[in-house]
C-alpha positions in Angstrom: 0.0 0.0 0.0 2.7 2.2 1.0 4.5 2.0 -2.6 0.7 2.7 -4.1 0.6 6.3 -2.4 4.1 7.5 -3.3 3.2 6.4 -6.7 -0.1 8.5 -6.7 1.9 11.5 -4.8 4.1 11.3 -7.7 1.9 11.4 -10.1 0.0 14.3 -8.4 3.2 16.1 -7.9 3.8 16.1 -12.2 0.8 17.6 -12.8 -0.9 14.3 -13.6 -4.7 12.5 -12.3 -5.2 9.4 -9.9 -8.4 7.6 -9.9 -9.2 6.3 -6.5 -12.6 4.3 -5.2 -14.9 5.7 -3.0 -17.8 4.6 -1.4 -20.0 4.4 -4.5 -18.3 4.9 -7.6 -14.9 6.1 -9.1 -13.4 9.6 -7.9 -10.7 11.3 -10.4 -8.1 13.5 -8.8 -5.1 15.9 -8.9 -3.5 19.0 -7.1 -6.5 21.3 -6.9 -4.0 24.4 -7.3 -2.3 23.4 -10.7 -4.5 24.9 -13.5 -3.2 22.6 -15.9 -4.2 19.1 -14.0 -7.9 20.7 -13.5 -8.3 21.6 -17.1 -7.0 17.7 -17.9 -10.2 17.0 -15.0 -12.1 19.3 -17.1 -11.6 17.5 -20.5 -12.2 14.3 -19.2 -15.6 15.2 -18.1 -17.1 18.5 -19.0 -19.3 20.7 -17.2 -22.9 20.5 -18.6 
């Protein structure tokens, strides 16, 4: 497990998106105060 978050902290850190499991269904994320890894948020599922 340990190996799994300092992948996804990585990952985070670069600007990239993790998916991670929540109670119900499938939550997509990434550092909320890079622009650039919101707008890739925002491509992969546009506001309607």
């Amino acid at each position: 497990m340990t190996q799994e978050i300092h992948n996804a902290l990585e990952i985070i850190k670069k600007g990239g998106l993790i998916l991670y499991p929540t109670d119900t269904v499938w939550g997509i994320g990434c550092d909320a105060t890079n622009p650039e890894a919101v707008a890739k948020i925002y491509q992969l599922k546009p506001v309607s």
